[in-house]
C-alpha positions as CSV (number, residue, x, y, z in Angstrom):
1,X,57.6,132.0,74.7
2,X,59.4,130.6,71.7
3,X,62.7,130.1,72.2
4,X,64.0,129.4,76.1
5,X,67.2,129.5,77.7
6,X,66.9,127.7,81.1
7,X,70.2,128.1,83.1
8,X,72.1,128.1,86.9
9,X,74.1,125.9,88.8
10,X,74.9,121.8,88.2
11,X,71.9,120.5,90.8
12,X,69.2,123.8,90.5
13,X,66.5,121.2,88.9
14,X,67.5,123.2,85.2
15,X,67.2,119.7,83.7
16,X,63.5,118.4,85.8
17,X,62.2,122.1,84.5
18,X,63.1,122.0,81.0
19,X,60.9,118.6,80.9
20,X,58.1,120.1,82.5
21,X,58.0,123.7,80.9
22,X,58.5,121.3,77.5
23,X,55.4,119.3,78.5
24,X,53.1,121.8,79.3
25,X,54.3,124.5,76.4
26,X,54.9,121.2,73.4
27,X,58.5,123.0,73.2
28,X,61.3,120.4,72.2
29,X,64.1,120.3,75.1
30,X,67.8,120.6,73.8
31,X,70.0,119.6,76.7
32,X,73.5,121.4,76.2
33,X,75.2,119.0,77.8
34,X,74.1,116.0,75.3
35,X,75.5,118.3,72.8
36,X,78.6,119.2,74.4
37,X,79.4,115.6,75.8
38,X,80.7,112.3,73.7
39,X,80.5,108.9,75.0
40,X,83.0,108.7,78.0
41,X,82.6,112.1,79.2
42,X,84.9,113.5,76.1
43,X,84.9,116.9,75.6
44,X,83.5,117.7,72.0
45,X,86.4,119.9,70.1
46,X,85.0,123.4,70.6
47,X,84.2,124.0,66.6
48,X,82.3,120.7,66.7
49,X,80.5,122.3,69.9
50,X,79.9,125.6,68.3
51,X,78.3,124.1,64.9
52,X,76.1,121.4,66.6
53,X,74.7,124.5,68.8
54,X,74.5,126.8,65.7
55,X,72.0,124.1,64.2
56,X,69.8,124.3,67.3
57,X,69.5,127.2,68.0
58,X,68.1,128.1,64.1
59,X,66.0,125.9,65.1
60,X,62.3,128.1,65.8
61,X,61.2,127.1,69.0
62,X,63.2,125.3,71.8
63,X,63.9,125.1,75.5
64,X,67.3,125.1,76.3
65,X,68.8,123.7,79.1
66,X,72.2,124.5,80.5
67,X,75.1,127.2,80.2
68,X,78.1,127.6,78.4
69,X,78.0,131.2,77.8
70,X,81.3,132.0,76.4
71,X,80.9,129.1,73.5
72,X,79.2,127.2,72.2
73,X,76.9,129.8,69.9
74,X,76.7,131.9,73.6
75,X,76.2,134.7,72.2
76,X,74.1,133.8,69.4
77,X,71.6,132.0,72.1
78,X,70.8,134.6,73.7
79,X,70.3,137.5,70.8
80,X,67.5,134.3,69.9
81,X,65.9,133.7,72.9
82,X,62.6,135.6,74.0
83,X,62.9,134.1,78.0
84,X,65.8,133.7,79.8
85,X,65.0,131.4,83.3
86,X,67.5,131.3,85.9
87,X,68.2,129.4,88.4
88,X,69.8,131.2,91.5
89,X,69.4,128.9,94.0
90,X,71.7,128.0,97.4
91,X,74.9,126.4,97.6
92,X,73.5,123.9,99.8
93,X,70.6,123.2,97.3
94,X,72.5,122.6,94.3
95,X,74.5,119.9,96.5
96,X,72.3,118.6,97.5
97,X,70.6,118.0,94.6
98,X,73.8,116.4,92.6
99,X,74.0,114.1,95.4
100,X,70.3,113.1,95.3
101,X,70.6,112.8,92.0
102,X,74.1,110.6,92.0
103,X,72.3,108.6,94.4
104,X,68.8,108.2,92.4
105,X,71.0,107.4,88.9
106,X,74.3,106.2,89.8
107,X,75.7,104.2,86.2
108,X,72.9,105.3,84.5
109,X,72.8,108.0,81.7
110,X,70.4,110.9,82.4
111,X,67.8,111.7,79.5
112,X,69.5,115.0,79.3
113,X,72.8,113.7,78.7
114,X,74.8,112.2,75.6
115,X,74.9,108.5,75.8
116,X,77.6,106.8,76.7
117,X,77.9,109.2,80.0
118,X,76.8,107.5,82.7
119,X,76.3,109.3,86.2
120,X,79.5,108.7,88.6
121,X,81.2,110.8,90.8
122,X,83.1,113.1,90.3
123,X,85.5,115.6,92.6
124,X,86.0,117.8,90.1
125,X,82.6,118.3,89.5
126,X,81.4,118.7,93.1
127,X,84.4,121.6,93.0
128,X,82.1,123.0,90.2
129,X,79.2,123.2,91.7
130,X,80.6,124.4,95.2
131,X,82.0,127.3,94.0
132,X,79.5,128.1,91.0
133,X,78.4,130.9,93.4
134,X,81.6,132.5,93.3
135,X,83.5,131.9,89.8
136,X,80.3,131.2,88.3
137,X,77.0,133.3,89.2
138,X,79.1,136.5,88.4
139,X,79.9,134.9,84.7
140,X,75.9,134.8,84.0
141,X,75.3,137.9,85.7
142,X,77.4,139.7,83.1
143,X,75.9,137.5,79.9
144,X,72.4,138.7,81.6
145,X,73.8,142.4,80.8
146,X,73.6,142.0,77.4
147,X,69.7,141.3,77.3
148,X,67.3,143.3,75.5
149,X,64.4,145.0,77.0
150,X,62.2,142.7,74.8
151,X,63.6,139.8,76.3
152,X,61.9,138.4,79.7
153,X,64.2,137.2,82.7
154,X,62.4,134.8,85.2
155,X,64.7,134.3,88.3
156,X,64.5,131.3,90.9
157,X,66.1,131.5,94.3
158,X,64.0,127.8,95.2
159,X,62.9,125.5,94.0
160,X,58.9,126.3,94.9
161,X,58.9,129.1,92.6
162,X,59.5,127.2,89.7
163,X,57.2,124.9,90.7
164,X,54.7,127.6,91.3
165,X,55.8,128.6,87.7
166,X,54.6,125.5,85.8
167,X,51.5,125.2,87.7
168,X,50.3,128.8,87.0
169,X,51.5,128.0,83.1
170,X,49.8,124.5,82.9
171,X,46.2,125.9,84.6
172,X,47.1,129.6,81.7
173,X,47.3,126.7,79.4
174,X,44.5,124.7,80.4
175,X,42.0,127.8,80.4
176,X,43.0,128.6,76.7
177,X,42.4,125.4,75.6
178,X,38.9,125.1,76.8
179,X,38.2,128.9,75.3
């Protein structure tokens, strides 16, 4: 596991896993969003987008963390990566989770995010992520298609699984570091 493309809905816990697979493997995070995202919650102009993901994704090892399959180096992304995590998780869960995490960082910008983009609220974004199932999911299905067979899919439906995930990796990692 080289190069890691972590990705789902806004809310899945993409973001919290990223950090812990990065702290357990020594993989540098590259949060999409950061990349994507100027101060004030501008849109970067999508050639802007596509070099500054270009440069990290030559990059040779990384975690990445978000979506943007249709630009933003999309397809180059995943020809690169060697593991593929998604997140599949519930409606309800995903919610849930942007609220809790509205609620836990309200005004403040997110490691993950550019600076200058504090957390607020946002309708259009809870629109997002409450029909990401629908006009979404079938978007990542399809950009799964195009995986090779030498390319590993992990798939989440909760939240315990991925938590399962980077136990069983942290104890793998632990064991070969005392052989």
């Amino acid at each position: 596991m080289q190069r890691v493309l972590v990705m789902g809905s806004s809310g899945s816990g993409k973001s919290t896993f990223a950090r812990g697979l990065s702290d357990i493997t020594g993989i540098p995070t590259v949060s999409i969003d950061a990349l994507f995202w100027k101060p004030g919650w501008v849109e970067s102009e999508r050639e802007e987008f596509q070099r500054r993901m270009t440069e990290a994704v030559q990059q040779p090892r990384w975690i990445m963390d978000g979506n943007f399959t249709t630009h933003g180096a999309g397809e180059l992304r995943r020809q690169l990566a060697d593991t593929i995590i998604w997140f599949d998780l519930p409606r309800s869960t995903c919610m849930f989770g942007i609220l809790r995490r509205i609620a836990g960082s309200y005004g403040q910008v997110r490691p993950e995010m550019a600076e200058g983009c504090p957390e607020k609220i946002d309708l259009e974004f809870f629109r997002y992520v409450w029909t990401y199932r629908q006009q979404q999911r079938p978007k990542l299905l399809d950009y799964f298609q195009g995986l090779r067979a030498d390319q590993s899919l992990v798939c989440f439906t909760d939240r315990a699984q991925a938590d399962a995930y980077l136990k069983d990796l942290a104890r793998q990692q632990n064991r070969a570091s005392i052989h």
